[in-house]
C-alpha positions as CSV (number, residue, x, y, z in Angstrom):
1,X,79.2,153.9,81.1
2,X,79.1,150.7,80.1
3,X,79.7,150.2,76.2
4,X,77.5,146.8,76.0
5,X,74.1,145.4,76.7
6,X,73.7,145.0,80.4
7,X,72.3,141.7,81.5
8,X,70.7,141.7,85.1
9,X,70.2,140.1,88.7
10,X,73.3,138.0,87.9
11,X,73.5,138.2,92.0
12,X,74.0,136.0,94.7
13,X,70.4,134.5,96.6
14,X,70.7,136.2,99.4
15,X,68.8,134.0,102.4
16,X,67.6,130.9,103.3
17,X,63.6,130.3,104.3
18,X,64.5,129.5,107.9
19,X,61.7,127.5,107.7
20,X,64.1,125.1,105.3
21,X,67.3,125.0,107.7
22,X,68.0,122.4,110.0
23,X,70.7,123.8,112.1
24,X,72.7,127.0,112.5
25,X,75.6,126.0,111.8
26,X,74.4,125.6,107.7
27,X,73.2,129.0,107.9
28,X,75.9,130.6,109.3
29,X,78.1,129.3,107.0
30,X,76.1,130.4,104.3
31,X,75.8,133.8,105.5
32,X,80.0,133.8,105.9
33,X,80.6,132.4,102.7
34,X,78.2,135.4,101.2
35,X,79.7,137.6,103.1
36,X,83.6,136.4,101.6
37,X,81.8,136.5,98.4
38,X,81.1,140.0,98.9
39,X,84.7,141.0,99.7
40,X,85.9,138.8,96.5
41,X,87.8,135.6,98.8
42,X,86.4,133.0,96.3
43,X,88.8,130.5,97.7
44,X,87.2,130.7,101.3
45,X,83.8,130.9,100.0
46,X,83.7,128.2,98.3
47,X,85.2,126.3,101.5
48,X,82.1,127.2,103.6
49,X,79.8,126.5,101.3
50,X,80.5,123.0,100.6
51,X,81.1,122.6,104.3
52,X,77.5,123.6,104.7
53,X,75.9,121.0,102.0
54,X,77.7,118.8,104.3
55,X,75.6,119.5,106.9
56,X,72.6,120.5,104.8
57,X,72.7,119.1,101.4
58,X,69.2,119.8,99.8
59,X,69.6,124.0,100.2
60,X,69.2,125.4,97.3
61,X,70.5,128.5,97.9
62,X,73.4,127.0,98.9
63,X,74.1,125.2,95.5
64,X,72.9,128.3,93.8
65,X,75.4,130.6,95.0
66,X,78.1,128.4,94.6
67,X,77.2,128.0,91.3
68,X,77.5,131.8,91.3
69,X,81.1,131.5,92.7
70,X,81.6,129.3,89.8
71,X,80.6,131.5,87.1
72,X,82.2,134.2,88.3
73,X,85.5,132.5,87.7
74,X,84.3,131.2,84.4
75,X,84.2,127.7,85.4
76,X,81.0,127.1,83.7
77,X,81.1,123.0,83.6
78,X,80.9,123.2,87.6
79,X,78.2,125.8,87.7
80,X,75.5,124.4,85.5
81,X,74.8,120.8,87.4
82,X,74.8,122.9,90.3
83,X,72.2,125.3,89.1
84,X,70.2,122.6,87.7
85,X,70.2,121.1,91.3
86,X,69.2,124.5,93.0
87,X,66.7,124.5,90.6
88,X,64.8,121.3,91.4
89,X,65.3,121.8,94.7
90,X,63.8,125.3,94.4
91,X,61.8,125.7,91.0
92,X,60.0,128.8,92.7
93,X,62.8,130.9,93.3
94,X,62.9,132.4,90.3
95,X,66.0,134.7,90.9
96,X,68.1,130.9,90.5
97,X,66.6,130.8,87.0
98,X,67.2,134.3,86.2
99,X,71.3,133.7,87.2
100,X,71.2,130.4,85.5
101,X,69.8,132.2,81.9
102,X,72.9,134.7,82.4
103,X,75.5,132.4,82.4
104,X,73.9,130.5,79.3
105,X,74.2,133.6,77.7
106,X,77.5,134.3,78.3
107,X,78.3,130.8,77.1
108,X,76.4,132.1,73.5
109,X,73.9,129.2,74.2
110,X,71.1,131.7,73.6
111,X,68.3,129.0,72.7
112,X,68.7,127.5,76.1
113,X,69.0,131.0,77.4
114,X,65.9,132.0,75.8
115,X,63.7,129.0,76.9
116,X,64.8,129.8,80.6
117,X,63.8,133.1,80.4
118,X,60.8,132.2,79.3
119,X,60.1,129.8,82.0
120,X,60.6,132.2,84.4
121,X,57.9,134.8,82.6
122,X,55.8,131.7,82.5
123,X,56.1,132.1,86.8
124,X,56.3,136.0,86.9
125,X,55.1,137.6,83.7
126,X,55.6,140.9,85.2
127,X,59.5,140.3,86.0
128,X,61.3,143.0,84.5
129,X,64.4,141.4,85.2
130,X,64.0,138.3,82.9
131,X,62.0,140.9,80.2
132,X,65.0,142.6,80.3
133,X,67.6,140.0,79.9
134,X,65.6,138.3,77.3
135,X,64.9,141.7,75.8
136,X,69.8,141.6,76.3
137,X,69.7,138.0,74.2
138,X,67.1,138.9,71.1
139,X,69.3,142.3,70.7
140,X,72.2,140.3,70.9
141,X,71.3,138.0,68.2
142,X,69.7,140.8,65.8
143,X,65.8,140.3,66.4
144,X,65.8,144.0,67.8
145,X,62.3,144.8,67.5
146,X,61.6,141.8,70.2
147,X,64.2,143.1,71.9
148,X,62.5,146.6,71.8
149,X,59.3,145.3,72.8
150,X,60.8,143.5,76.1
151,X,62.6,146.4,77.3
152,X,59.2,148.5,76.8
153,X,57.5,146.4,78.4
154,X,59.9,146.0,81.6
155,X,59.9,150.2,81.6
156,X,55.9,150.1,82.1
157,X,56.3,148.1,84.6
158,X,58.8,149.7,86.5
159,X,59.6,153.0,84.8
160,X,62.6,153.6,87.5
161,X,64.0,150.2,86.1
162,X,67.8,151.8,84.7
163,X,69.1,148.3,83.6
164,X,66.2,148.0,80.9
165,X,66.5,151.8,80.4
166,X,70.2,151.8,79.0
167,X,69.2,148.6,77.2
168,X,66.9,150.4,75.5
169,X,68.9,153.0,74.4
170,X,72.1,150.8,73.5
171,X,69.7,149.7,70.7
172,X,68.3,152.9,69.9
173,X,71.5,154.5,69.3
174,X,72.7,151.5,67.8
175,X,69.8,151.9,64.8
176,X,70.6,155.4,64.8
177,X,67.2,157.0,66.9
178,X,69.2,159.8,68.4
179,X,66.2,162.2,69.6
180,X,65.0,158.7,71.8
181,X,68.5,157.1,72.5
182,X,70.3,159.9,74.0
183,X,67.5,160.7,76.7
184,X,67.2,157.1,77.4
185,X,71.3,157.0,78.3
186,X,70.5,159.6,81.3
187,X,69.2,156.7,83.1
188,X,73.1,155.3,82.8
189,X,74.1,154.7,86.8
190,X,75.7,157.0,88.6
191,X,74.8,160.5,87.2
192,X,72.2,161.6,90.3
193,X,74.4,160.4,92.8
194,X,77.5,163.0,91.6
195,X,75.1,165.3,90.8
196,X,74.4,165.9,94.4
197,X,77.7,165.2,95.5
198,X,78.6,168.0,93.8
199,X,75.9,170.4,94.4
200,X,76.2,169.9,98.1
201,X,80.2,169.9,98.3
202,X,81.6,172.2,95.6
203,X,77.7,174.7,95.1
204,X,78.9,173.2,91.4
205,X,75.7,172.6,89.5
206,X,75.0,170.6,86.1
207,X,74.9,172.1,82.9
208,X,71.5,171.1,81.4
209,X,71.5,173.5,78.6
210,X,71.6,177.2,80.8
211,X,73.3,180.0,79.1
212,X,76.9,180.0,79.0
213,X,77.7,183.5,78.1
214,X,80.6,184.5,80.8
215,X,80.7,180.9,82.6
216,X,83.0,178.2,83.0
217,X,82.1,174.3,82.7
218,X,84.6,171.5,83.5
219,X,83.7,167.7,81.7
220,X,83.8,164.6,83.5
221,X,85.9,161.9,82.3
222,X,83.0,158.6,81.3
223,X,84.3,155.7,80.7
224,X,87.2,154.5,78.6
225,X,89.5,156.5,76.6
226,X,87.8,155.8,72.8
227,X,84.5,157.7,74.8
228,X,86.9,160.6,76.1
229,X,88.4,160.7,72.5
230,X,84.7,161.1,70.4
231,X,83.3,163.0,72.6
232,X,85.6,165.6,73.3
233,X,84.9,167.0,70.2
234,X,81.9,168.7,72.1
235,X,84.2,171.1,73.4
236,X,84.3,173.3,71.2
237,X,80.5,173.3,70.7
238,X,80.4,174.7,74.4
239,X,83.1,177.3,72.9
240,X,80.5,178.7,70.7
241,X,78.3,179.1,73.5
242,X,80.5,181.5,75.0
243,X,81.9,180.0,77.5
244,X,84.5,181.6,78.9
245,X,86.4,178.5,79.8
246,X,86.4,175.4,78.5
247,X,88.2,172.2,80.9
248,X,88.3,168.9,80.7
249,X,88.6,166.3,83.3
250,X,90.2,163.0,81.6
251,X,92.2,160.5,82.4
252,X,96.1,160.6,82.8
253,X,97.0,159.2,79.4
254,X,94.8,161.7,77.6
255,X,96.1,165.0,79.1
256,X,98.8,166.2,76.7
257,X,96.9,164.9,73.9
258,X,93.8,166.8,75.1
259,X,96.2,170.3,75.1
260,X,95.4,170.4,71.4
261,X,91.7,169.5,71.4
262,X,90.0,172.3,69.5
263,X,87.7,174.5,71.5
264,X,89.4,173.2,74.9
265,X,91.1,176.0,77.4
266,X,92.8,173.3,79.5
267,X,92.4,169.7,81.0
268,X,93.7,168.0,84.1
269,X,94.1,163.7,84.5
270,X,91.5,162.4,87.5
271,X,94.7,161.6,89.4
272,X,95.3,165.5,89.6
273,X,93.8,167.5,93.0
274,X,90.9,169.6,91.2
275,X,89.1,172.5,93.2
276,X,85.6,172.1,91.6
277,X,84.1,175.1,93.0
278,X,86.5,176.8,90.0
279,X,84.1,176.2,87.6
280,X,80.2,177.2,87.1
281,X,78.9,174.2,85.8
282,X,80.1,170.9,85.4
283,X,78.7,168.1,82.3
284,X,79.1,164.5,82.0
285,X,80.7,163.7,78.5
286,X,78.2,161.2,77.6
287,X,75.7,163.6,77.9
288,X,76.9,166.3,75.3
289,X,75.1,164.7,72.6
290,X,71.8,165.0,74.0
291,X,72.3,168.1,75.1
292,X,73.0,169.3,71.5
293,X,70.0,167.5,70.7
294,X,72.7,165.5,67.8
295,X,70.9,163.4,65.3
296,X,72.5,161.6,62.6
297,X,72.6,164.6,60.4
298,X,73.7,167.2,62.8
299,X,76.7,165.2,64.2
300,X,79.6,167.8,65.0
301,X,81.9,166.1,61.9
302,X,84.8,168.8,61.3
303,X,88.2,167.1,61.4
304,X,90.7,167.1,62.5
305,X,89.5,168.2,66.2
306,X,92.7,167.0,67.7
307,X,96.2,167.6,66.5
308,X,99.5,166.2,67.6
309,X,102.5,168.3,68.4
310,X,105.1,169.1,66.0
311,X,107.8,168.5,67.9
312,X,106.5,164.9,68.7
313,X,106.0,164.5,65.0
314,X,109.1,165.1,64.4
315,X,110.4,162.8,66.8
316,X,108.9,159.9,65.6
317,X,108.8,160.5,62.3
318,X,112.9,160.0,62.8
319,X,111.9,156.6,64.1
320,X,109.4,155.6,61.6
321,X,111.4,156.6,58.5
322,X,111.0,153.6,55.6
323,X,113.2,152.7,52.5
324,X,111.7,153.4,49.5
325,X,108.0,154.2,49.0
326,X,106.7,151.7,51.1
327,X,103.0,152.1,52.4
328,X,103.4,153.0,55.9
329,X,100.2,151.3,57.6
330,X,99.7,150.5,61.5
331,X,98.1,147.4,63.0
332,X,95.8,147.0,66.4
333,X,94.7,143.6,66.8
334,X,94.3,143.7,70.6
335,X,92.4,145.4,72.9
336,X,91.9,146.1,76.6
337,X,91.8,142.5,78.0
338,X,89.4,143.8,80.6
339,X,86.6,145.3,78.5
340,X,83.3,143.4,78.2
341,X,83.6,142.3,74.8
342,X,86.9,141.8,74.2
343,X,86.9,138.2,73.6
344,X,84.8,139.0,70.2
345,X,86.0,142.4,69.4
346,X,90.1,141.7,69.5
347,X,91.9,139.1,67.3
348,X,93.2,136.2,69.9
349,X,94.6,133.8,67.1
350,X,97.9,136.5,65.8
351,X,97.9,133.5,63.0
352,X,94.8,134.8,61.0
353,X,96.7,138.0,60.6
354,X,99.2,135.8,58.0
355,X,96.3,136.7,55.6
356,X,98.2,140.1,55.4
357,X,101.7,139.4,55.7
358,X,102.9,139.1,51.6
359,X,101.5,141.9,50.6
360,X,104.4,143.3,48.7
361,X,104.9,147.9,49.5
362,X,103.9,147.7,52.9
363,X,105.9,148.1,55.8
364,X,103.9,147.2,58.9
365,X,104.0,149.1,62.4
366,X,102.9,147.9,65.5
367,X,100.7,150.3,67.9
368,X,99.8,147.7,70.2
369,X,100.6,148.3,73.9
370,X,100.2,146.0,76.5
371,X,98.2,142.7,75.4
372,X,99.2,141.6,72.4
373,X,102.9,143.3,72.2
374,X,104.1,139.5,72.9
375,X,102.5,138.8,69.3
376,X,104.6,140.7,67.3
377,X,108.2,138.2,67.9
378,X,105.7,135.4,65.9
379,X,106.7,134.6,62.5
380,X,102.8,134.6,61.8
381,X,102.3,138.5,62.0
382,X,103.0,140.4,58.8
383,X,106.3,141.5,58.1
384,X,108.4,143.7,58.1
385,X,107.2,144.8,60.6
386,X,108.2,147.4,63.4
387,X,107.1,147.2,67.2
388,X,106.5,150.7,68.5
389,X,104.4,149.5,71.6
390,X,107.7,149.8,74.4
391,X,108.2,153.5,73.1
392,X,104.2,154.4,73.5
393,X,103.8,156.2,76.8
394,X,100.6,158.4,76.2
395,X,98.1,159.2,73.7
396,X,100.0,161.9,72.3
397,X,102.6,159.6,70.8
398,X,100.2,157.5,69.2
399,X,98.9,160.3,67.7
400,X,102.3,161.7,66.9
401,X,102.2,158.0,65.4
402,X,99.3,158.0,63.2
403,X,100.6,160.8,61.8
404,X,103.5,159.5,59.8
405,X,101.2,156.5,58.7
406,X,99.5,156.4,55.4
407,X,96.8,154.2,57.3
408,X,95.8,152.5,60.3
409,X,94.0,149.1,60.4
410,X,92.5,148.0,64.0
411,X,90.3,146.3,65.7
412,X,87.1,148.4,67.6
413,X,89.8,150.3,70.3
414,X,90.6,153.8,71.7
415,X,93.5,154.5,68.7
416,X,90.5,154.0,66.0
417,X,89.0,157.2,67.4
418,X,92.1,158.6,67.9
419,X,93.3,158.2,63.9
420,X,89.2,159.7,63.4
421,X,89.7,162.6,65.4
422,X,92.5,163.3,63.7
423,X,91.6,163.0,60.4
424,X,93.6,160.3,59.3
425,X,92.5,157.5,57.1
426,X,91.2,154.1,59.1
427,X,89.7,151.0,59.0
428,X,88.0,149.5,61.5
429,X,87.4,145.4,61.8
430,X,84.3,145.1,63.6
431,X,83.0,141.8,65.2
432,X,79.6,140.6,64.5
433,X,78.3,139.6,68.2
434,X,77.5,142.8,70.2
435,X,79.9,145.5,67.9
436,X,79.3,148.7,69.6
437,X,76.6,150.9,69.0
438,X,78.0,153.9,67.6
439,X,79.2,151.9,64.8
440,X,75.3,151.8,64.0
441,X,73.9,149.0,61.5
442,X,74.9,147.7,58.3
443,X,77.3,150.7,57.3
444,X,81.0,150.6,55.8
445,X,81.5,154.4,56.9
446,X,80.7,156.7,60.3
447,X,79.5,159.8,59.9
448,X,81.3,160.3,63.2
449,X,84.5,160.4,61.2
450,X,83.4,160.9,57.4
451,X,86.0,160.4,54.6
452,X,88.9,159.0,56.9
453,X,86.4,155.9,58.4
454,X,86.2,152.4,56.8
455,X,84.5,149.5,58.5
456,X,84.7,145.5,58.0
457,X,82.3,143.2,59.7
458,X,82.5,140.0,60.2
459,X,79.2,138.0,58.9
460,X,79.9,134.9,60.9
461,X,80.8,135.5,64.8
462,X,84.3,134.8,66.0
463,X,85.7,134.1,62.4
464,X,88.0,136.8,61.6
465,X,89.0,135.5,58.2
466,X,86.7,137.0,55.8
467,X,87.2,140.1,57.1
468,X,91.1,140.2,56.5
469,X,91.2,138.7,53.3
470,X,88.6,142.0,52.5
471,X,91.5,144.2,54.2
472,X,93.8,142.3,52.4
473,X,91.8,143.0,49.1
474,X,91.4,146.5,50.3
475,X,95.6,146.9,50.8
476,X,96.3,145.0,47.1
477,X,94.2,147.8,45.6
478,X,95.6,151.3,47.8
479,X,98.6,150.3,45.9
């Protein structure tokens, strides 16, 4: 699933009017350089492209798609005189527009954004592609009930339409409508095609709410590991039901960790052979939820849900042992380099971190693994501090981690829900463009993870400063 607003038809133009070409050698480079597209050789692309506007050099499509190529490699100064070409040369073919809008967007240049979208409606009120991308922008910048209106608007058109779907219910859940937002994340991609995969292969058949008395249901692994990690708590929900076994189908990293999950028989990493026809049933974690028709006041709160071994505890807490009566808080500033939002949700700049490096009683641990373990040699970060990252090899020694702290501070990651789940105290630093829904609006707690859950939002996107001198605020009075 993916975790943010989904813009759409960010796709190349696929064909050329042959009433527009000239010779066949334009369009068969065209139709190359697509095809190279398609199979991700940029480099080559790009060479037939240019070698057709050579031949040809008033095709639109031609300059549209390599402004496509462009923007896929983030080379937005190249892309945008070349989509402003494609679009003179082509001011009909709204799909041009709709790719150009996209990449404004991505920029954050959401007025200009905005008035292309609406140029395009202007052409085809009815496109439910530009309602929902403008519907992606207004959420984006907080005027959600114009947001809500687009995506509505788009579904009445085209009620199949999934991009607008999930849109919808990314804002739903993100303001907290449970009973509306969970049904509208069915519509995520993907769901009806394993569905019958497995029906047909495996006679394994979805658990839609049937009685579990005597049964067994496996969980599919969704997305990343912070989804695996808050929603495996639905486990032992399907316990209670009387299933008879319980399993879980996660990825690598969360296996051991997953051995203690409350309610939970056993689990297996994707990279493991799995017989499905074992099981009764099968569910898709993201739909547990909806399922146990959760609303705000129902959510499944009881920590800790997952433990950590106590021989790993004592393992590291040999390793983590402080002079003194130092506060022993851990620090994520980094996430996944790969995820959608990572450029607002992580901490790039390890400099605005100094805000938090005097603070006297507080020896600092490191949890970050992979980007951002670099950071921790600069004389910026908070000291002392102790890099634990090299010795990390799985979720169950973070956890085994989090356990000798007193606190963990961290940026929106997987180890926030982990410290949640198991009941330890943690505060989150949220950014302000896009945070993630389940963080709902306007709160300093989550009733995911009450007691144990502080969060600090930025007010001004990208500036991470307020937030940590409010941590740093926050720290001066713990002690």
């Amino acid at each position: 699933m993916r975790r943010q607003l989904a813009a759409t038809y960010n796709v190349l133009v696929p064909g050329i009017p042959s009433a527009c070409m000239k010779t066949d050698t334009a369009e068969s480079l065209f139709y190359e350089a697509n095809q190279l597209m398609a199979e991700g050789h940029f480099i080559a692309a790009e060479d037939k492209l240019r070698l057709a506007l050579q031949i040809e050099e008033d095709l639109a499509e031609v300059h549209a798609n390599l402004a496509w190529l462009m923007q896929q490699q983030g080379r937005y100064a190249e892309a945008e005189p070349a989509y402003q070409h494609a679009r003179q040369l082509a001011p009909e073919n709204v799909q041009i527009s709709l790719n150009f809008g996209v990449m404004l967007a991505q920029q954050k240049r959401f007025d200009e954004a905005e008035q292309v979208y609406q140029q395009v409606l202007q052409q085809e009120p009815d496109s439910v592609f530009a309602l929902s991308n403008l519907g992606v922008l207004l959420a984006s910048t907080w005027r959600e009930a114009e947001a809500e209106a687009r995506y509505r608007r788009a579904l009445e058109l085209d009620p199949a339409y999934r991009k607008a779907a999930f849109n919808l219910a990314y804002l739903l859940l993100r303001q907290g409508r449970y009973a509306e937002g969970w049904h509208m994340l069915e519509t995520r991609d993907g769901l009806d095609v394993l569905d019958k995969y497995l029906a047909e292969q495996s006679h394994l058949f979805r658990w839609q709410g049937q009685d579990l008395a005597g049964k067994s249901i496996i969980i599919l692994f969704e997305s990343g590991h912070g989804d695996m990690i808050q929603f495996a708590r639905y486990a032992s929900l399907l316990k209670q039901r009387k299933a008879v076994r319980v399993t879980c189908l996660c990825h690598p990293q969360l296996k051991k960790l997953f051995t203690t999950l409350d309610g939970l028989d056993d689990a297996y990493g994707f990279d493991e052979s799995v017989v499905f026809s074992d099981w009764d049933y099968w569910v898709p974690l993201l739909s547990l939820p909806g399922l146990f028709q959760t609303r705000l006041e129902t959510i499944p709160a009881s920590l800790p849900y997952l433990h950590s071994p106590s021989s790993d505890m004592q393992d590291w807490g040999k390793l983590m042992s402080v002079a003194g009566n130092e506060l022993r808080v851990g620090l994520v500033w980094k996430g996944n380099p790969h995820f959608e939002n990572d450029a607002d949700r992580s901490i790039h700049s390890p400099g605005v971190l100094q805000a938090l490096a005097d603070i006297p009683g507080v020896h600092w641990f490191s949890l970050q693994k992979g980007a951002g373990e670099e950071d921790v040699a600069i004389s910026s970060m908070p000291q002392p501090m102790t890099a634990l990252g090299p010795e990390i090899h799985d979720f169950a020694d973070t956890a085994a981690i989090l356990m000798q702290l007193d606190l963990l501070i961290a940026v929106d990651t997987a180890v926030v829900h982990l410290a949640g789940a198991l009941g330890k105290p943690c505060w989150v630093m949220l950014p302000a463009f896009q945070p993630d829904w389940r963080w709902l609006k306007d709160r300093s707690d989550s009733p995911w993870y009450p007691g144990v859950m502080r969060l600090f939002r930025q007010t001004v996107p990208g500036d991470w400063s307020v937030v940590l001198q409010e941590v740093r605020n926050g720290l001066l009075k713990l002690i």
